[in-house]
Kinemage of the C-alpha trace (Angstrom):
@kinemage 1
@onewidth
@group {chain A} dominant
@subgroup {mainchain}
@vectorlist {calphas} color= white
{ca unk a 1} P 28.204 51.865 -31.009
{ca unk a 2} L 25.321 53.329 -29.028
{ca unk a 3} L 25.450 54.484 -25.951
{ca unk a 4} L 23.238 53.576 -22.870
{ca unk a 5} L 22.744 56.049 -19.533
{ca unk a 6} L 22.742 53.854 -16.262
{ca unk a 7} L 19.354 53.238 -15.785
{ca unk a 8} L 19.264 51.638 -19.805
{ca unk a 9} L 22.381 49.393 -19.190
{ca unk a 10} L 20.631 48.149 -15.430
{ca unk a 11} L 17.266 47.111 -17.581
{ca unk a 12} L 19.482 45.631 -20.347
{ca unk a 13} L 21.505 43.631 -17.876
{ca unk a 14} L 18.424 42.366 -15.659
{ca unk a 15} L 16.857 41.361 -19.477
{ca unk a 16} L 20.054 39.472 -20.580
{ca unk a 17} L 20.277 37.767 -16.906
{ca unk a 18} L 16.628 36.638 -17.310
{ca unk a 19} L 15.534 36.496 -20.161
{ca unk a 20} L 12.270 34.593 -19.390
{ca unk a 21} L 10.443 34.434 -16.276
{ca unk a 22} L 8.408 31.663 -15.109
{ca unk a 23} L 4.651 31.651 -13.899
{ca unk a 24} L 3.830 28.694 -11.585
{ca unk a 25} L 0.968 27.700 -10.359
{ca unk a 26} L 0.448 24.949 -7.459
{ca unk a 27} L -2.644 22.925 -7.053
{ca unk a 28} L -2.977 20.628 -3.656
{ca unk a 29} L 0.448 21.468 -2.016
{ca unk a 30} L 1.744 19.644 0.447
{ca unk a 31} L 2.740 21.648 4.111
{ca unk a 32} L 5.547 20.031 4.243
{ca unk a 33} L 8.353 17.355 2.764
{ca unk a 34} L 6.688 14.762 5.551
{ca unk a 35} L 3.064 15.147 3.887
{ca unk a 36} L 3.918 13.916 0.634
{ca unk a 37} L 5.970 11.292 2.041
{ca unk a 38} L 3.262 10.327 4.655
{ca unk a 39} L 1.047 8.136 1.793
{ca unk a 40} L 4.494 5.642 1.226
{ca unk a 41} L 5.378 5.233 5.054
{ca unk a 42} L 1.682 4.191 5.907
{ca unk a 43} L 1.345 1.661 3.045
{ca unk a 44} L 4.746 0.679 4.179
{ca unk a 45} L 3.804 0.170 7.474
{ca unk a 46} L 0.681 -1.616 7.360
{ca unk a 47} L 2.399 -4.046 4.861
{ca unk a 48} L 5.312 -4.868 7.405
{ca unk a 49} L 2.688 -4.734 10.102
{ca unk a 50} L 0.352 -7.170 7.921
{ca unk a 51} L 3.517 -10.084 7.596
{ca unk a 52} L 4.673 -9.608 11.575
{ca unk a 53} L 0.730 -10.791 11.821
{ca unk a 54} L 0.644 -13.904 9.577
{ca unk a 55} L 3.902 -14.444 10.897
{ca unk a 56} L 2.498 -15.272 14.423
{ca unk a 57} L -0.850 -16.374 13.461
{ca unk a 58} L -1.716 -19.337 11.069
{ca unk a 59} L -3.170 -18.517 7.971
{ca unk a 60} L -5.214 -21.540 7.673
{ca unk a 61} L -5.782 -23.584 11.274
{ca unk a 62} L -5.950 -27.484 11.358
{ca unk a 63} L -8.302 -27.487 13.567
{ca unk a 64} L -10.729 -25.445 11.636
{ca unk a 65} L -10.115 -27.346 8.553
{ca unk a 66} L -11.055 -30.825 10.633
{ca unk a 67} L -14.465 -29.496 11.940
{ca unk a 68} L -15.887 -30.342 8.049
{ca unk a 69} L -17.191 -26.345 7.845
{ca unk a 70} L -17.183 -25.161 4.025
{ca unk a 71} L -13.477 -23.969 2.690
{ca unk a 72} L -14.923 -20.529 2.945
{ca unk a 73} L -15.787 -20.335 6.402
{ca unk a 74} L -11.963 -21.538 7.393
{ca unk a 75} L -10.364 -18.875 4.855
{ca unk a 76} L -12.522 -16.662 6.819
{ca unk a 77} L -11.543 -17.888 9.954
{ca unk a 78} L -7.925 -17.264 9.522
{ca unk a 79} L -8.432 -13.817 7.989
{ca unk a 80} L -10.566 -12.175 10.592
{ca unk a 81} L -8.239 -12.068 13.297
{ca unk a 82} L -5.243 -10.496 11.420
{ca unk a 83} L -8.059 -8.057 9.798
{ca unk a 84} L -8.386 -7.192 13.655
{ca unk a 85} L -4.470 -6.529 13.894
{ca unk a 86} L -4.876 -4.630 11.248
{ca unk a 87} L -7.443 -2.101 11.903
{ca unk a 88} L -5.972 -1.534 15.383
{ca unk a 89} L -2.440 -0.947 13.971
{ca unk a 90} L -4.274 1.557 10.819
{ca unk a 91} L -6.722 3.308 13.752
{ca unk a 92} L -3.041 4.009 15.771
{ca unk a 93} L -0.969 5.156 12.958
{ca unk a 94} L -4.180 7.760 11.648
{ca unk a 95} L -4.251 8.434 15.977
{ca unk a 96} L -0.230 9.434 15.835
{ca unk a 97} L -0.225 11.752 12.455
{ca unk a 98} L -3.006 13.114 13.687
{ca unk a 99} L -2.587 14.228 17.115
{ca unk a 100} L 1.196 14.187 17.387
{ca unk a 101} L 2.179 15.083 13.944
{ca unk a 102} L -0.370 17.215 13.058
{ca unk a 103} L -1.251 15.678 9.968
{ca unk a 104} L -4.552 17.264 8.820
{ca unk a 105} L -5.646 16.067 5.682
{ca unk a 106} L -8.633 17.203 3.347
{ca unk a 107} L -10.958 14.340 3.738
{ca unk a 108} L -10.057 12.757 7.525
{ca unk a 109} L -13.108 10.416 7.634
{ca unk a 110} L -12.123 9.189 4.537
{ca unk a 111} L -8.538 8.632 4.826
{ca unk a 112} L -9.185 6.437 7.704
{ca unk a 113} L -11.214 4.405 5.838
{ca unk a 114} L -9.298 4.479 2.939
{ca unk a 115} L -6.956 2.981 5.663
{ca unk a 116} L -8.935 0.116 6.477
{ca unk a 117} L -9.673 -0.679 3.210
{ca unk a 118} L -5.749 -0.938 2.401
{ca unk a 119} L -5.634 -3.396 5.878
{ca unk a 120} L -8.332 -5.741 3.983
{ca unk a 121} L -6.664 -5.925 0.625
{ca unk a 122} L -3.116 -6.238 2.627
{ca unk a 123} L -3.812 -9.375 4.928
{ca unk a 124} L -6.579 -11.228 2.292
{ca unk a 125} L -2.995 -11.039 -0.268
{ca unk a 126} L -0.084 -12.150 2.464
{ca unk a 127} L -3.109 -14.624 3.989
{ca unk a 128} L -2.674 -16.270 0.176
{ca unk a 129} L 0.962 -16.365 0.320
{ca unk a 130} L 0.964 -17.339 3.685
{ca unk a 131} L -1.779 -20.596 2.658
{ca unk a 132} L -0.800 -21.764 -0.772
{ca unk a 133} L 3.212 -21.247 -0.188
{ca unk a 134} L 3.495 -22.095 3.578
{ca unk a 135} L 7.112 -20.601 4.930
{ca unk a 136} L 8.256 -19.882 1.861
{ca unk a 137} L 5.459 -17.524 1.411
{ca unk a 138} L 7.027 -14.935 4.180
{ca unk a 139} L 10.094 -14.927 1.048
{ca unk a 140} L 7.876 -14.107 -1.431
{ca unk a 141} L 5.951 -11.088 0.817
{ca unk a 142} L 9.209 -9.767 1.192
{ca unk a 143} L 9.365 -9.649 -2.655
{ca unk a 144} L 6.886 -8.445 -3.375
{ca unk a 145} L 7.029 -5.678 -0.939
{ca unk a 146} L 10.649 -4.639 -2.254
{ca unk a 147} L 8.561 -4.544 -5.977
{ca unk a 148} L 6.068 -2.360 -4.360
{ca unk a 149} L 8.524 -0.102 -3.087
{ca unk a 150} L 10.128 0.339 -5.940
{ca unk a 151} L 7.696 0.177 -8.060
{ca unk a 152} L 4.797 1.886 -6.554
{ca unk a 153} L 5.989 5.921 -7.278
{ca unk a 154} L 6.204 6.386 -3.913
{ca unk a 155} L 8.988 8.505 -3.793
{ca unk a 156} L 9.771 9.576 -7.116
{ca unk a 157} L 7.280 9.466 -10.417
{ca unk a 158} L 7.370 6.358 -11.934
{ca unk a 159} L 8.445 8.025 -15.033
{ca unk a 160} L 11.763 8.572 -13.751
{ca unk a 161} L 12.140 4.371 -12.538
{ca unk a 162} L 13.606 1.450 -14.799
{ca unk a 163} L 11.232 0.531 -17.660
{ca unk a 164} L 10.362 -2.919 -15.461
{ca unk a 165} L 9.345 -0.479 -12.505
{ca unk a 166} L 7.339 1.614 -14.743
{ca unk a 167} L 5.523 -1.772 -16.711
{ca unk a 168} L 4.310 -3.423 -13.540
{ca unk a 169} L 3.717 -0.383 -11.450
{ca unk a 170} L -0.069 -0.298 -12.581
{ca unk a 171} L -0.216 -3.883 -10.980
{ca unk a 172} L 0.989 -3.302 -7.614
{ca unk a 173} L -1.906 -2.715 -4.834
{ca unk a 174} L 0.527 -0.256 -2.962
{ca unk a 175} L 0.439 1.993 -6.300
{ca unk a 176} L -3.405 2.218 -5.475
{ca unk a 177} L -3.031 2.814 -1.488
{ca unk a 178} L -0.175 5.372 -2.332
{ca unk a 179} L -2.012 7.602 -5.028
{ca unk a 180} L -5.564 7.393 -3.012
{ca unk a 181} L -3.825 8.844 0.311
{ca unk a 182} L -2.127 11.769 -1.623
{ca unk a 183} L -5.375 12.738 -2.877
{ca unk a 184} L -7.487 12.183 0.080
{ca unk a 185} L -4.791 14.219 2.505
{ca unk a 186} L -3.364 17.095 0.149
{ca unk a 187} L -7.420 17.095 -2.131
{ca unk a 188} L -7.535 16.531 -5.929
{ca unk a 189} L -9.832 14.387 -8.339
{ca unk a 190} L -12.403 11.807 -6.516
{ca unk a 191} L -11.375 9.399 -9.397
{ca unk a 192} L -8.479 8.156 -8.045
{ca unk a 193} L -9.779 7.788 -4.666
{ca unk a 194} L -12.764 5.488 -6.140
{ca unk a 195} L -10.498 3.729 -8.700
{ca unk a 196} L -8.395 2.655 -5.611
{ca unk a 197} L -11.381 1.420 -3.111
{ca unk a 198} L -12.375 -0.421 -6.069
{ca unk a 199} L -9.415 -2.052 -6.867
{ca unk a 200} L -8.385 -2.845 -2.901
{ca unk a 201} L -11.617 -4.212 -2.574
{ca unk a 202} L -11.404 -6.488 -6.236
{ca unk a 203} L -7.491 -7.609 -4.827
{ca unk a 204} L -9.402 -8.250 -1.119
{ca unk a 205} L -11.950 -10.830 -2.697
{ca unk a 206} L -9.692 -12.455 -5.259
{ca unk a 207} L -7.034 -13.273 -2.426
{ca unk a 208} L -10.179 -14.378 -0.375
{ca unk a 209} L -11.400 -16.509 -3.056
{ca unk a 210} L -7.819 -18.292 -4.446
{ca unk a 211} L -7.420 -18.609 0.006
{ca unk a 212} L -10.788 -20.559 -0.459
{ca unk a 213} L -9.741 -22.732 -3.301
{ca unk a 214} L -5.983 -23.316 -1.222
{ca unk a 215} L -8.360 -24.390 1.761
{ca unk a 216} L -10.439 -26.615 0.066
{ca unk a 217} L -7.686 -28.569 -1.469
{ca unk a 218} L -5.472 -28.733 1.416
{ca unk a 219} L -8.221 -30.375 3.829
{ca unk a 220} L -6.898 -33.388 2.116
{ca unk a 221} L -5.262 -35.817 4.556
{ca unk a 222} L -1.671 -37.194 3.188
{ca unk a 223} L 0.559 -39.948 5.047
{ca unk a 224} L 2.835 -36.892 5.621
{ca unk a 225} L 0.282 -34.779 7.632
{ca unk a 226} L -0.664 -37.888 9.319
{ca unk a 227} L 3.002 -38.753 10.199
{ca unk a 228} L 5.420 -35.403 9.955
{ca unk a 229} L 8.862 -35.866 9.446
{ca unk a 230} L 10.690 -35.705 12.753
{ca unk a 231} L 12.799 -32.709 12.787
{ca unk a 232} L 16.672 -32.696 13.622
């Protein structure tokens, strides 16, 4: 059996208590547990804030669908104003992190805009709902925000969710709003950022169009528009 002086035995007992060590290196970190959780609340947020609009405002007016102006025009005409509820609720929210929270992200300009892009895609999809579903569309925002938040990787990688999570997590606009924030508040790739303006934007004028198409074919007078059930 050998034998080992004190100093041997210390290095032979720190080597048996670790016998590897680990190297790590950290690109982008986040300040704090907030700032990585700050991308989820504010898609959250202007989601909610997005249905409390459409859920006091019409998505498609009678009266502008009686004046005879294109289907366009009166998709339009429904959109604009919650597009204004929207940009004041994203310009308070980036006011708030900013000066109270002290949120100070890489690119500021274009997180806010990134911001108002998210507000356009938001309202031009629950506008749809709203239009082509009527009340029943406020059920399906709800589901499809619950989808979002589970399915989005907003709080934990989608690699660790339910293989349904992971399969329509690509599909999801919040997936887009959520990655694009991280990366325009803690820095990476510019990729992401333009895949998800690109893809807000595509969601914004497909809504916008299928609104169009919902507008044009409800213009059409029926005996139960003309004479509405009396409710009890």
């Amino acid at each position: 059996m050998p034998g080992y002086d004190a100093d041997s035995r210390a290095e032979r007992a720190g080597v048996l208590a670790a016998p590897v060590t680990l190297d790590r290196d950290v690109r982008h970190a986040a300040a704090a547990y907030g700032t990585g959780f700050a991308p989820y609340f504010l898609a959250l947020a202007l989601w909610v804030g997005a249905m409390l609009t459409f859920m006091l405002l019409r998505p498609i007016t009678r009266r502008h669908q009686m004046t005879g102006a294109p289907a366009w025009r009166v998709a339009l005409a429904g959109w604009r104003p919650a597009v204004a509820v929207g940009v004041a609720q994203a310009t308070a929210l980036y006011g708030v992190l900013r000066l109270a929270l002290g949120l100070a992200p890489v690119h500021p300009w274009g997180m806010y805009l990134y911001l108002l892009a998210t507000v356009l895609a938001f309202t031009a999809v629950l506008q749809l709902l709203g239009a082509a579903l009527g009340p029943s569309g406020r059920v399906a925002a709800l589901i499809l925000l619950m989808l979002q938040l589970t399915g989005s990787g907003g709080t934990y990688p989608v690699a660790t969710s339910p293989a349904f999570f992971q399969a329509i997590h690509p599909y999801l606009p919040m997936t887009y709003v959520v990655d694009g924030l991280r990366h325009l508040i803690l820095g990476g790739s510019s990729d992401t950022v333009l895949t998800g303006v690109l893809v807000l934007l595509g969601v914004t004028a497909l809504a916008l169009t299928l609104t169009t198409l919902t507008a044009a074919r409800t213009r059409r007078l029926t005996p139960d528009k003309l004479h509405p059930a009396l409710p009890l």
